[in-house]
C-alpha positions in Angstrom: -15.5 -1.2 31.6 -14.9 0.6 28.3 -12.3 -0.6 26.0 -10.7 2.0 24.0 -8.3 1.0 21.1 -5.4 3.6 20.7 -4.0 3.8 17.2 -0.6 5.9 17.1 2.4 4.5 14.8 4.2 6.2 17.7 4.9 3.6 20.2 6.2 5.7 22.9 3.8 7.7 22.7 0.6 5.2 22.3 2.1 3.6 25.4 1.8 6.5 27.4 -1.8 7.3 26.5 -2.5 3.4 27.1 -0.8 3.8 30.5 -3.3 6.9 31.4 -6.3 5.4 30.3 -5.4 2.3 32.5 -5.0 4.7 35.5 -8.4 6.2 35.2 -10.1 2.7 34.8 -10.4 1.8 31.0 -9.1 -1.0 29.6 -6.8 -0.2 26.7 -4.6 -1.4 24.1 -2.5 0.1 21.1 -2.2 -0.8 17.7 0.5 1.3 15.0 -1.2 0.4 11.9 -4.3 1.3 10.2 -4.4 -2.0 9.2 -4.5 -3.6 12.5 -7.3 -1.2 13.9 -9.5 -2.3 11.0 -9.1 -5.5 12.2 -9.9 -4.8 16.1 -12.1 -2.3 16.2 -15.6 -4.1 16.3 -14.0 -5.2 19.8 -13.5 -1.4 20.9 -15.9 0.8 22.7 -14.1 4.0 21.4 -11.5 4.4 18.7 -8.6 7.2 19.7 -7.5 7.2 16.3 -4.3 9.4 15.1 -4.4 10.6 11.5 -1.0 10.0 10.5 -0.2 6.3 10.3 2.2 4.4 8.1 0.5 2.0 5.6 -3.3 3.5 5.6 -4.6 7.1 5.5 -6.5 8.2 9.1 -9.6 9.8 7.4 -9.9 6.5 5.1 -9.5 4.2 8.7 -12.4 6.7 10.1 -14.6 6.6 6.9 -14.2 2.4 7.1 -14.7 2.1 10.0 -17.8 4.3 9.9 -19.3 2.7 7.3 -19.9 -0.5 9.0 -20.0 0.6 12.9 -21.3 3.8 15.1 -18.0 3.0 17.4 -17.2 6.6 19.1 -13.7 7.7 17.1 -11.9 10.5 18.4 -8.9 11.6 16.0 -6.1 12.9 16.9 -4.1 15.2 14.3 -0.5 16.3 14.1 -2.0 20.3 12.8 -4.6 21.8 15.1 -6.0 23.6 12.2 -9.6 24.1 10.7 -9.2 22.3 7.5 -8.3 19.5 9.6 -11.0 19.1 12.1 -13.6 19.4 9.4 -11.9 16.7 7.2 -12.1 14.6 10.6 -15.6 15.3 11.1 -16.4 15.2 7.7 -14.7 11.3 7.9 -17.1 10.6 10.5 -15.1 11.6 13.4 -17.3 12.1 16.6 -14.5 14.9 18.1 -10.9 16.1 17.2 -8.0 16.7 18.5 -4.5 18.2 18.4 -1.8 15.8 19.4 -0.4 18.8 21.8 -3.7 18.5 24.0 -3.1 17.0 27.4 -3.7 14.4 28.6 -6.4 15.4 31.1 -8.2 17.3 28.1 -7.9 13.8 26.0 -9.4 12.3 29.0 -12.8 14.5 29.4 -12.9 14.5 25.6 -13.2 10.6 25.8 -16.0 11.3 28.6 -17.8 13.5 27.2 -18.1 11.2 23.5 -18.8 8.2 25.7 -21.9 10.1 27.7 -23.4 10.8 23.8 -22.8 7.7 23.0 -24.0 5.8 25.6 -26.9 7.9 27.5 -28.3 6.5 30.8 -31.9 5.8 30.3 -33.8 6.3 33.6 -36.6 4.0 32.9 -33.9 1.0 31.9 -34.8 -2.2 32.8 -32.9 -5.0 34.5 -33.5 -8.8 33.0 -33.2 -11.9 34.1 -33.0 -15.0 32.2 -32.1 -18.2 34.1 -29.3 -17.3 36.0 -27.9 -14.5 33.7 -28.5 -11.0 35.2 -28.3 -7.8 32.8 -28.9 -4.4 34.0 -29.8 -1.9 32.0 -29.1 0.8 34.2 -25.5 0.2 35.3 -25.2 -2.0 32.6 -23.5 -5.1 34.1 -23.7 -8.1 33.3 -24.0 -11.0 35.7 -23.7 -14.6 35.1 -24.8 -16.9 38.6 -23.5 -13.6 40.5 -20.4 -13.3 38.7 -19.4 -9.9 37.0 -18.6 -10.6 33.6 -17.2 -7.5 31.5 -18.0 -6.9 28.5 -18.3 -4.1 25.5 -20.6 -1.7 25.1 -21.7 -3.2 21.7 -21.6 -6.6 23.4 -24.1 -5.1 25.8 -25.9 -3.9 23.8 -26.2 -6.9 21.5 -27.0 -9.2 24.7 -29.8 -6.4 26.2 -31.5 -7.1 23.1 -31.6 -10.7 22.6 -32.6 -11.1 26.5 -35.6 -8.3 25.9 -37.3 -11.4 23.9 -35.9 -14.7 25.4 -38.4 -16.4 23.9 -38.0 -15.0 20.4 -35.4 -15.7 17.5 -34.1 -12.4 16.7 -33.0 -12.3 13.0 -29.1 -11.5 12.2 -31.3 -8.1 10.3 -33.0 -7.2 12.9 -29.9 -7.6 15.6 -27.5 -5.5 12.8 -29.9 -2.8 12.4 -30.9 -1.9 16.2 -27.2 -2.4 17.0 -25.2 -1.2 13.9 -27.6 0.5 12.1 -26.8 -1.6 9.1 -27.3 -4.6 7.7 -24.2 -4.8 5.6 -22.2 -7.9 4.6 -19.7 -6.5 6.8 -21.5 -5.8 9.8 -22.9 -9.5 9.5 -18.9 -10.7 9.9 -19.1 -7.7 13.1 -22.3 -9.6 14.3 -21.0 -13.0 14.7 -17.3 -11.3 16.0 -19.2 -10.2 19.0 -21.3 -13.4 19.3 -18.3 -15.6 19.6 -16.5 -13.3 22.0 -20.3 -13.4 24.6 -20.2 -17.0 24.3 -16.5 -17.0 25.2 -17.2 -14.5 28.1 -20.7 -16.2 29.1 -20.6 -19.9 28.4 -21.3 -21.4 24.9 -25.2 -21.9 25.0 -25.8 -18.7 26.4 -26.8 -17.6 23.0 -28.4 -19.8 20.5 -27.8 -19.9 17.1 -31.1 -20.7 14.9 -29.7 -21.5 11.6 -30.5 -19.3 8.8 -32.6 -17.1 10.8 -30.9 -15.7 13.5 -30.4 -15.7 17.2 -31.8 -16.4 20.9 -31.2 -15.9 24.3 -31.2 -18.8 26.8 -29.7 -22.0 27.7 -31.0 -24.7 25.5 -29.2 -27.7 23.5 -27.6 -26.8 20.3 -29.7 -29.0 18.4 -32.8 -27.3 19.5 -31.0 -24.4 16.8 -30.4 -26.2 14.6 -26.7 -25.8 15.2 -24.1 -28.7 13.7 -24.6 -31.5 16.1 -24.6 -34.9 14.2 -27.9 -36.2 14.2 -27.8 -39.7 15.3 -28.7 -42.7 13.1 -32.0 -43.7 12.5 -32.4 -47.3 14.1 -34.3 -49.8 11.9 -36.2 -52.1 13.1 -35.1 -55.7 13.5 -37.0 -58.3 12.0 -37.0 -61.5 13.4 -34.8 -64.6 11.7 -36.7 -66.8 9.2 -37.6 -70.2 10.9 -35.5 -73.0 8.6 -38.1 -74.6 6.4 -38.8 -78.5 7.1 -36.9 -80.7 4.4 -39.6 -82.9 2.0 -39.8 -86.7 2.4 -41.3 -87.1 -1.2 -39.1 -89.0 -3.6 -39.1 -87.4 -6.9 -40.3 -89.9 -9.8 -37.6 -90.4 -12.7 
């Protein structure tokens, strides 16, 4: 399911587009700040962002969030003029839109960015690991048979670390494939999305090797290196001292 995050310091108006997206199957939410989508956007498979919001400029929202994510954004301005669709673009907007469009065009706008975004590959392969099941075709996930759902950046983040199991994928290596970065930033993305697969999936799902990076499978957290108390080294015990005999010898004066 894709998760769109609407961003409209219109609340009537985000809660309308919310509604529609719910009725064509995504999952949705709304946020009226710029603020607030800077904070939720590494969990959003698209960004419907509107330009005009109260405490942060739209095009610096787009640029920030650009600079540490390829999340699809679509904004939405209040002038369906030139100069603003090229400043959208320019932001690192992947379509614009003037808030008069329907909501039908909104809809097949959001489509058509998602089928760019996330292109089918024919040849994608379905793992298993244990009893976690990720196709790479439909691209659900399965955990013991149940359908767990999760982003498309959580997919894809998952996809990867099960295409090795039995490899430590660096926190690099993962940011680059995923995010095409390896900023600080990203790295605060990266673990975001690991906590929320181990919340979705199970805790050791995902293994954290400490100062290296991460693997798939289900292993004990010590096996990572993760922060499980090592227990006390035993010493050995050492066997009493037999009391020594008292002497009968009288000592001369």
């Amino acid at each position: 399911m894709v998760n769109v995050l609407v961003v409209d310091e219109h609340t009537a108006a985000a809660e309308s587009t919310v509604h529609d997206l719910r009725l064509q199957g995504y999952d949705a939410r709304s946020v009226d700040t710029g603020t607030a989508a800077l904070n939720l956007h590494p969990a959003a498979d698209l960004v419907l962002l509107h330009l005009e919001l109260p405490d942060i400029d739209g095009l610096e929202v787009c640029r920030t969030i650009r600079s540490v994510s390829d999340t699809p954004i679509i904004s939405v301005t209040g002038r369906d003029t030139e100069l603003d669709r090229v400043l959208a673009l320019q932001a690192g907007s992947d379509d614009c839109v003037a808030r008069s469009c329907g909501s039908r065009e909104i809809m097949a706008r959001i489509q058509a960015v998602m089928r760019r975004a996330r292109p089918r590959s024919a040849g994608a392969r379905t793992l298993t690991v244990d009893g976690l099941r990720i196709d790479g075709g439909s691209r659900v996930v399965q955990v013991r048979g149940r359908t767990v759902e999760v982003t498309a950046k959580e997919f894809d983040l998952l996809y990867l670390l099960a295409s090795c199991p039995a490899t430590v994928v660096s926190r690099r290596e993962i940011m680059t494939n995923i995010w095409e970065s390896d900023r600080v930033a990203s790295s605060r993305t990266l673990d975001t999305h690991v906590s929320s697969l181990r919340a979705k999936l199970g805790s050791d799902w995902i293994v954290t090797v400490r100062g290296v990076g991460y693997r798939i499978g289900r292993g004990r957290p010590d096996d990572a290196g993760a922060d499980r108390p090592r227990p006390l080294r035993q010493l050995p015990e050492v066997a009493p001292e037999p009391p020594r005999a008292r002497s009968n010898r009288t000592v001369a004066m």
